[in-house]
C-alpha positions as CSV (number, residue, x, y, z in Angstrom):
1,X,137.9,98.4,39.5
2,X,140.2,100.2,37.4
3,X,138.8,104.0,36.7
4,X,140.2,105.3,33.1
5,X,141.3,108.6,33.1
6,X,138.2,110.6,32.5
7,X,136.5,108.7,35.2
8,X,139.4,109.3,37.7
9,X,139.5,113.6,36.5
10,X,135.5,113.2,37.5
11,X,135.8,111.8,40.5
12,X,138.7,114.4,41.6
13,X,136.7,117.4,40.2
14,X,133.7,116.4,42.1
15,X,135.9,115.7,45.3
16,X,137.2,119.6,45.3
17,X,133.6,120.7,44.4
18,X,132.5,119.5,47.6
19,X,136.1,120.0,49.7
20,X,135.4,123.7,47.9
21,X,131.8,123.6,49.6
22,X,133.1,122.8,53.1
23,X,136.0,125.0,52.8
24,X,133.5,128.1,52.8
25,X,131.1,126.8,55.5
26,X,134.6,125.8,57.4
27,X,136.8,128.4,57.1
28,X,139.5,129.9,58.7
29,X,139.1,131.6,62.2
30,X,140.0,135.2,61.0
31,X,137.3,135.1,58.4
32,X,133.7,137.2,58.9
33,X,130.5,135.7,60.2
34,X,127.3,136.6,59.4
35,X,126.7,137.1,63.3
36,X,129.7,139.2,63.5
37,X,128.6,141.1,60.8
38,X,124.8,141.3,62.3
39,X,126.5,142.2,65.8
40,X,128.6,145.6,63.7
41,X,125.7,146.5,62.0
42,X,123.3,146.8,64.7
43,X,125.9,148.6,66.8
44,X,126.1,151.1,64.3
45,X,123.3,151.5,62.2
46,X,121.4,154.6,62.0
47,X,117.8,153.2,61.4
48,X,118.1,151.1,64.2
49,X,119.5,153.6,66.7
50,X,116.4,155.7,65.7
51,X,113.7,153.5,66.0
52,X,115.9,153.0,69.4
53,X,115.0,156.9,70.2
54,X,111.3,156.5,69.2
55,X,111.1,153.7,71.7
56,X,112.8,155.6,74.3
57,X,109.6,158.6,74.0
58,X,107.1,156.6,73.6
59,X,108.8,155.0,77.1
60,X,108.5,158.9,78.4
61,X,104.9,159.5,77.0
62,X,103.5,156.8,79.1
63,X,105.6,158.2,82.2
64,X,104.4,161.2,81.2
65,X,100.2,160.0,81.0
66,X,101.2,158.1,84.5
67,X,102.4,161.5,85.8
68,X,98.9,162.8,85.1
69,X,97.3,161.6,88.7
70,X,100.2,163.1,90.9
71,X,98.8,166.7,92.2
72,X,99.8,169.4,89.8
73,X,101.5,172.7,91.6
74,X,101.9,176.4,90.1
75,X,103.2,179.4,91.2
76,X,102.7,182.9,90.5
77,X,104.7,186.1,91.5
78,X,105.0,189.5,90.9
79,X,105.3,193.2,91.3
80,X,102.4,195.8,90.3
81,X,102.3,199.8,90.5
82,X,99.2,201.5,89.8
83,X,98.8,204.9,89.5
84,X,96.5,205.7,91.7
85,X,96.2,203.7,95.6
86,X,93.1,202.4,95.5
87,X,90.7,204.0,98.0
88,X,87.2,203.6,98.8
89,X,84.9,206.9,98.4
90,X,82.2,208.0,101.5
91,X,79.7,210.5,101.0
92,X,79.9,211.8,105.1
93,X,78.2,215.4,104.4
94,X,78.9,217.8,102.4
95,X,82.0,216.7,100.9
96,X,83.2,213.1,100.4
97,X,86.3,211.4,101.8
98,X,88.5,208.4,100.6
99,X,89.5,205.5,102.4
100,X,92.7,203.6,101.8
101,X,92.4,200.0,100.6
102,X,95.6,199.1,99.5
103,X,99.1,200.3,98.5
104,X,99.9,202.0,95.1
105,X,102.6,199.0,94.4
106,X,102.8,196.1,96.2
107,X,104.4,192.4,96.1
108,X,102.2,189.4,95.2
109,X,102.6,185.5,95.7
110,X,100.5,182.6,95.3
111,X,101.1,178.7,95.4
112,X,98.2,176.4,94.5
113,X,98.2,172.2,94.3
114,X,95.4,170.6,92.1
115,X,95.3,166.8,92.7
116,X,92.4,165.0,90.4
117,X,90.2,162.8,92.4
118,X,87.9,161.6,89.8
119,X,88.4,162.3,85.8
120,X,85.3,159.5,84.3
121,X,88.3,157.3,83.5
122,X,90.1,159.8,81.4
123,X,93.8,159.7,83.0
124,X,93.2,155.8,83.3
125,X,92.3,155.7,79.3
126,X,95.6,158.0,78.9
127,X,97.8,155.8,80.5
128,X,96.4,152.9,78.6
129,X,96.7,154.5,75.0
130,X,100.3,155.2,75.8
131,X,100.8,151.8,77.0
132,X,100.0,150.4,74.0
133,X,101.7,153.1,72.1
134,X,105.0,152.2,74.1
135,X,104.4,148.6,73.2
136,X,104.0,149.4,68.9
137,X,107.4,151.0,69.5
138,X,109.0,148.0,70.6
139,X,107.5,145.9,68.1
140,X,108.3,148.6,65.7
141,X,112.4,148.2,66.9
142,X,111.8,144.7,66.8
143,X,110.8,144.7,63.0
144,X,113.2,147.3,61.9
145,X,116.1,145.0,63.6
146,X,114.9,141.6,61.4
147,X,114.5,143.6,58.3
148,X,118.4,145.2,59.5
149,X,119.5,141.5,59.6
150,X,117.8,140.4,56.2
151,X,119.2,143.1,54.6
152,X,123.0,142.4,56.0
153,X,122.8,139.2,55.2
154,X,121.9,139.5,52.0
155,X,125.0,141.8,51.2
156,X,126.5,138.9,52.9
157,X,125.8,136.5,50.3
158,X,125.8,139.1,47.7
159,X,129.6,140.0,48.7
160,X,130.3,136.0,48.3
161,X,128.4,135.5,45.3
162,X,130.3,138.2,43.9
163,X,133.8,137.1,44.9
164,X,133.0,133.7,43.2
165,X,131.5,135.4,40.0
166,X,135.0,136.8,39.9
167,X,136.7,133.8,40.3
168,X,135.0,132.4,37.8
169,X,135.9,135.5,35.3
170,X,139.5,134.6,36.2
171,X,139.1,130.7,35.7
172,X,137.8,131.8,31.9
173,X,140.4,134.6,31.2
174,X,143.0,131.7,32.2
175,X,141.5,129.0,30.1
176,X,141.6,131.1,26.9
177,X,144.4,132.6,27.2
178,X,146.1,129.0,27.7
179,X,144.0,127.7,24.5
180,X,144.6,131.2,22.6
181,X,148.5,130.2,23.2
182,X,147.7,126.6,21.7
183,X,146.2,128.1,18.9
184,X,148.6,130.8,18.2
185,X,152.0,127.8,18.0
186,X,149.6,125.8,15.8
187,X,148.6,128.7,13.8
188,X,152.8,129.4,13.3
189,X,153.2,126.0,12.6
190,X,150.4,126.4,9.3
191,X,148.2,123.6,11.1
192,X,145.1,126.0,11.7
193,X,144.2,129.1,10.0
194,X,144.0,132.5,10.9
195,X,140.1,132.1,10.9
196,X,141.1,130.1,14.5
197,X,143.4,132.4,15.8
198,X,141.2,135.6,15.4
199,X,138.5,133.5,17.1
200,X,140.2,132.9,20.4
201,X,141.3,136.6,20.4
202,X,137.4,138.1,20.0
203,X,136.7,135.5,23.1
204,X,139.6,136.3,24.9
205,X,138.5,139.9,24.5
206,X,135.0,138.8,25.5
207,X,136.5,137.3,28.6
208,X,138.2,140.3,29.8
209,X,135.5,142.2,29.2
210,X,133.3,140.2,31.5
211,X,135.9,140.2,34.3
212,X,135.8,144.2,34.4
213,X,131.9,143.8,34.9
214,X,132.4,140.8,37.7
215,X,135.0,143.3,39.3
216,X,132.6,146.1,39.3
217,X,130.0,144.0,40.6
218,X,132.4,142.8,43.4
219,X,133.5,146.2,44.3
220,X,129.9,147.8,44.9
221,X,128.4,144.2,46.8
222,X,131.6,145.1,48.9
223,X,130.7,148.2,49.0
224,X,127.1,147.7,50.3
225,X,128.3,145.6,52.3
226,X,130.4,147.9,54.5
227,X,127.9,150.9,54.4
228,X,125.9,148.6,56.6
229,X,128.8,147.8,59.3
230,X,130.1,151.9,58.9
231,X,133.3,151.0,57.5
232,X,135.3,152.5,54.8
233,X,133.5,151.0,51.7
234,X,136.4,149.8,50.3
235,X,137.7,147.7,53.4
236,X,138.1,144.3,52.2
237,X,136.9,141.5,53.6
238,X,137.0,137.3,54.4
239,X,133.8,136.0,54.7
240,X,132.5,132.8,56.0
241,X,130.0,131.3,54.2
242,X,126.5,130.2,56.5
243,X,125.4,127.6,57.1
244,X,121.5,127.3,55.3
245,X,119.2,126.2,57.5
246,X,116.5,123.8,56.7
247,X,112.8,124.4,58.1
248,X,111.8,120.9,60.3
249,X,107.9,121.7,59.8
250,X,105.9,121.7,56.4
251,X,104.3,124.9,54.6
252,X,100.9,125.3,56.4
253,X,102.9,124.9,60.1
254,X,105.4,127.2,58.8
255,X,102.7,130.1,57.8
256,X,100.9,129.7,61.4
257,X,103.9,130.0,62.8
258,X,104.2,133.4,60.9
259,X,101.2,134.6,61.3
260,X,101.6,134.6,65.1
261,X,105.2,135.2,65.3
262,X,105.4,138.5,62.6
263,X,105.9,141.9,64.7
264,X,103.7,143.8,61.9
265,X,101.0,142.2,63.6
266,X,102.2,143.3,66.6
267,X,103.0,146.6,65.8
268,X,98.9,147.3,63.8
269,X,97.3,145.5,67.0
270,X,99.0,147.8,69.7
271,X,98.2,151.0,66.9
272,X,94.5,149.9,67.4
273,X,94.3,149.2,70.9
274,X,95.9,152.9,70.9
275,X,93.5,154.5,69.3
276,X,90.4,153.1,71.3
277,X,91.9,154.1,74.0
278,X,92.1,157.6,73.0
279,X,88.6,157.6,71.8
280,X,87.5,156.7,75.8
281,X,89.9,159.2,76.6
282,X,88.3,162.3,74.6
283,X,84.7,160.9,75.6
284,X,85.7,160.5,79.4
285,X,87.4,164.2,79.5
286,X,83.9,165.7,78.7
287,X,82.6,163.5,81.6
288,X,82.3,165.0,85.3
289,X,85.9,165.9,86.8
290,X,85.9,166.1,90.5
291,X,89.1,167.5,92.1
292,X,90.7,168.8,95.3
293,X,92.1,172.2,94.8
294,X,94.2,173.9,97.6
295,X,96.9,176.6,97.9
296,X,98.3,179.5,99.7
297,X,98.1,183.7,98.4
298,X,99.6,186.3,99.6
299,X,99.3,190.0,99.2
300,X,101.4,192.8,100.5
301,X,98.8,195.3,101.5
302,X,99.5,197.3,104.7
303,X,95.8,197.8,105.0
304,X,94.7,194.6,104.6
305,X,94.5,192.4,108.3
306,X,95.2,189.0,106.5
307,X,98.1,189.4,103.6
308,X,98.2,185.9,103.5
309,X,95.4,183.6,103.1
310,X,94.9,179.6,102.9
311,X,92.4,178.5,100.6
312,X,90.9,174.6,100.0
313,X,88.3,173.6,97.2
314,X,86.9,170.9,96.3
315,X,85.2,171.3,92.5
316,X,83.2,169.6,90.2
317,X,83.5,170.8,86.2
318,X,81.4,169.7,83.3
319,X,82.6,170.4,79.8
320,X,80.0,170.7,77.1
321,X,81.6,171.5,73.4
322,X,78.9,171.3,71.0
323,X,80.3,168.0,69.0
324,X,84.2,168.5,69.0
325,X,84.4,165.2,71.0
326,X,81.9,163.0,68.9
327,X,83.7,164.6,65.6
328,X,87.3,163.6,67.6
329,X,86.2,160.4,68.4
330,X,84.5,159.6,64.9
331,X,88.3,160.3,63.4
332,X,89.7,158.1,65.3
333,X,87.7,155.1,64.8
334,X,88.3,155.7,61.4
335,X,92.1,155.9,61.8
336,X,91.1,152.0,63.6
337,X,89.6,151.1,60.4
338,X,92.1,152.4,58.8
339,X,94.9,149.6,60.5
340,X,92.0,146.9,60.4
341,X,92.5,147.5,56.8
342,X,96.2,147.4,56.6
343,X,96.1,144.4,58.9
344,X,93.8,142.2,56.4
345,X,96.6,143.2,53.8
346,X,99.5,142.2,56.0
347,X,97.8,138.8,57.1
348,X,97.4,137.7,53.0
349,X,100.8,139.2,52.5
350,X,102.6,136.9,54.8
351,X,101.6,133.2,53.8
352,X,102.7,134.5,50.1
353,X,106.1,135.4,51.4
354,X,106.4,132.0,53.9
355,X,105.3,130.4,50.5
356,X,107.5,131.8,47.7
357,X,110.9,131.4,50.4
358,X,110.0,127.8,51.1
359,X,109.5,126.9,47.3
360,X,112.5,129.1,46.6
361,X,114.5,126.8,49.0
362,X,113.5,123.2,47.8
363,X,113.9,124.4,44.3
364,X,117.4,125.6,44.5
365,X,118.0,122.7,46.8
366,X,117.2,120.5,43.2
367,X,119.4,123.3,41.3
368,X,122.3,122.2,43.4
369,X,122.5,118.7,42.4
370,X,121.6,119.5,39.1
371,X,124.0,122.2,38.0
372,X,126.6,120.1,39.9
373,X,126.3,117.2,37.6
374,X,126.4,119.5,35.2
375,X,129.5,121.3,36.4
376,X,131.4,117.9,36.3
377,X,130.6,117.4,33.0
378,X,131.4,120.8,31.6
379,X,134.8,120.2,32.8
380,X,135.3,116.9,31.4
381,X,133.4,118.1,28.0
382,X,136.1,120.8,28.0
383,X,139.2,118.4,28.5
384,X,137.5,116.1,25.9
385,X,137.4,118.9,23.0
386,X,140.1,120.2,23.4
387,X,142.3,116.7,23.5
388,X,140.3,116.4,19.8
389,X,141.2,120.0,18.6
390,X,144.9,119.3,19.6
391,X,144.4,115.9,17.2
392,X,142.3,117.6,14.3
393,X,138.8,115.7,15.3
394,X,136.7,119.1,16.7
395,X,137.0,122.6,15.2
396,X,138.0,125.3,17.4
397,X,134.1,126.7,17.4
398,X,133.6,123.4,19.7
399,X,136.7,124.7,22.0
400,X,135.2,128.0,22.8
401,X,131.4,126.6,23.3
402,X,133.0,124.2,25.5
403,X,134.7,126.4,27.3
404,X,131.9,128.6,27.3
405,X,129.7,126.0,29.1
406,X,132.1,125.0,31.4
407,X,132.0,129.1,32.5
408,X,128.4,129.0,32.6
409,X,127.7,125.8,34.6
410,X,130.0,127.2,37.5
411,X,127.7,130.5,37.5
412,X,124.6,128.6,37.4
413,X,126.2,126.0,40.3
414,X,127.4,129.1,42.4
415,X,123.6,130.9,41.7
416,X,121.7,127.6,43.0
417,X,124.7,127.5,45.9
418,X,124.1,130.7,47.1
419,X,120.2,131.1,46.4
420,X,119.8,128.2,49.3
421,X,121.5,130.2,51.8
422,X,119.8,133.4,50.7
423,X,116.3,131.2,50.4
424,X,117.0,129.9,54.2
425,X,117.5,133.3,55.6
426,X,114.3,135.0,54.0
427,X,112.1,131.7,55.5
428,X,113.2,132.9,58.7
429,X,112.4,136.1,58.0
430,X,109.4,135.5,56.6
431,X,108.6,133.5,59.4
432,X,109.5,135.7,62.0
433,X,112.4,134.0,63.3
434,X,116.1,135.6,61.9
């Protein structure tokens, strides 16, 4: 079958759209993946290395609750003068005597080792609530690293979005300024009138106008973009374009797998395992306390036999404080109520998000082969007019709309491009998974 011309320019255009395609999921080796760029960002980000410090003490606070059975040991010093030596007063006859007790300064020293033998499960509920508290600060790194990855990556599409939008600008800067020169040697030659010429030059003027805002829009995506690795934010860059991934499982499988796999979960069930701890904890400190309480005190006093003296105790303490506890515990179970709440809200949240990034997906999926069509034809629309302008069958009105479709159909292709990779990523992050 012999293809006429137009045929043949459709079938080449539509064989670089998709050689175009492959060259940015394909590209060179220098160029920047979006795991390279996750790998930089998490190596310096500043979020991340602080959640990384909030995990490290609540990693110390439950070393610090375990540390809470080991026997506990002070010691006191010091030096006293009084004024007077203290003396003991006898009544022997008719005048009274005094007796010597003790120096008028002397040295003192004492060491003593508590060791907690039974605290009603208090120590026990300590060590728990900090458990749990260690565990929401994982979970908590763990959520601020997939939202550190969405957000990269969505500077990383932004970045290649931005550099095509400005490709595009150029494309339509080009493509007038080649018709504005058409126009202008017809308009010399007395074939068009001037009503022609002035209209390529407001486009054209148009045009460039639009390129300024398509470089501005480049220059601060690339900027964004950097502040997240902590580079200069005008270090440019090659990107390579990912690859979207497309979910093997339908919606409702998709949201179960969310609703188990989400560290906000996570994070609000730890919080309230936390707290009911604590409550136990505050009930079981006003509980009976038995302990083992032993040391050694000394005393310089030269009229003393014993200056030094070993002591062993073994106690028993009750605390009774008039309702603090029940009023400590009764704040805390609302703080519980409190995360129940937000966990309700979290758990309606999440199939909406799993929802809204899976339709986004399969409907810029559609986009793709639509605006592609339509991309072909815009450029074959725009060869068409403009081979019946040169011959005096279309006006130059029909140039520029031309023209202008064909700039508008690569935007719109480029948006649905670009929104399926961006679509891909937030499933995953909706889903728990990037």
């Amino acid at each position: 079958m012999i293809l006429t011309r137009h045929q043949l320019h459709r079938t080449l255009f539509t064989a670089l759209v998709f050689w175009t395609l492959a060259c940015g999921s394909v590209s060179i080796s220098l160029a920047e993946t979006l795991e390279e760029a996750w790998e930089l960002a998490i190596s310096t980000n500043h979020t991340l290395k602080a959640a990384d410090n909030l995990t490290g003490s609540a990693e110390l606070l439950h070393k610090a609750a375990q540390a809470a059975r080991m026997p506990q040991l002070s010691l006191h010093g010091g030096y006293t003068v009084l004024s007077e030596s203290p003396a003991m007063l006898m009544n022997t006859g008719p005048e009274s005597m005094q007796i010597p007790l003790g120096n008028e300064d002397f040295y003192t020293a004492q060491a003593t080792a508590t060791l907690p033998l039974y605290t009603s499960g208090s120590i026990t509920h300590g060590i728990k609530a900090a458990e749990f508290g260690w565990d929401a600060a994982l979970a908590e790194k763990t959520n601020t690293l997939r939202n550190l990855k969405l957000n990269v990556a969505e500077s990383f599409v932004s970045v290649l979005q931005a550099k095509r939008g400005l490709a595009v600008a150029h494309s339509h800067v080009k493509s007038l300024s080649a018709h504005q020169k058409v126009v202008k040697d017809l308009y010399d030659e007395g074939f068009v009138p001037l009503n022609d010429l002035l209209s390529i030059q407001v486009a054209l003027a148009n045009a460039r106008q639009y390129l300024l805002t398509t470089e501005d829009r480049y220059a601060i995506a690339l900027a964004a973009y950097n502040r997240f690795l902590g580079r200069p934010l005008t270090t440019t860059v090659d990107l390579k374009a990912p690859e979207a991934l497309l979910p093997d499982k339908d919606l409702e499988e998709l949201t179960h797998r969310a609703l188990d796999n989400r560290p906000e979960l996570t994070i609000l069930n730890h919080r309230m395992n936390s707290l009911m701890q604590k409550k136990d904890m505050i009930y079981a400190s006003y509980g009976p306390q038995l302990f083992l309480n032993g040391g050694y005190e000394y005393q310089e006093n030269d009229y003393q036999a014993h200056e030094g003296v070993w002591s062993m105790t073994l106690g028993l303490s009750i605390q009774f404080d008039g309702g603090v506890a029940k009023y400590q515990a009764d704040a805390i179970a609302r703080q519980q109520e409190a995360l129940l709440e937000q966990q309700l809200e979290v758990e309606s949240i999440i199939p909406l998000q799993v929802k809204d990034a899976w339709h986004s997906l399969a409907n810029s999926r559609k986009r793709v082969e639509v605006t592609g069509e339509a991309l072909a034809g815009s450029e074959e629309n725009l060869e068409l007019t403009t081979d019946r302008y040169l011959e005096g069958l279309a006006i130059n009105s029909e140039v520029l709309d031309a023209e202008t479709q064909r700039m508008l159909s690569h935007v719109n292709y480029d948006n649905a491009v670009y929104t399926v990779i961006l679509s891909s990523l937030r499933l995953r992050h909706a889903m728990g998974d990037l």
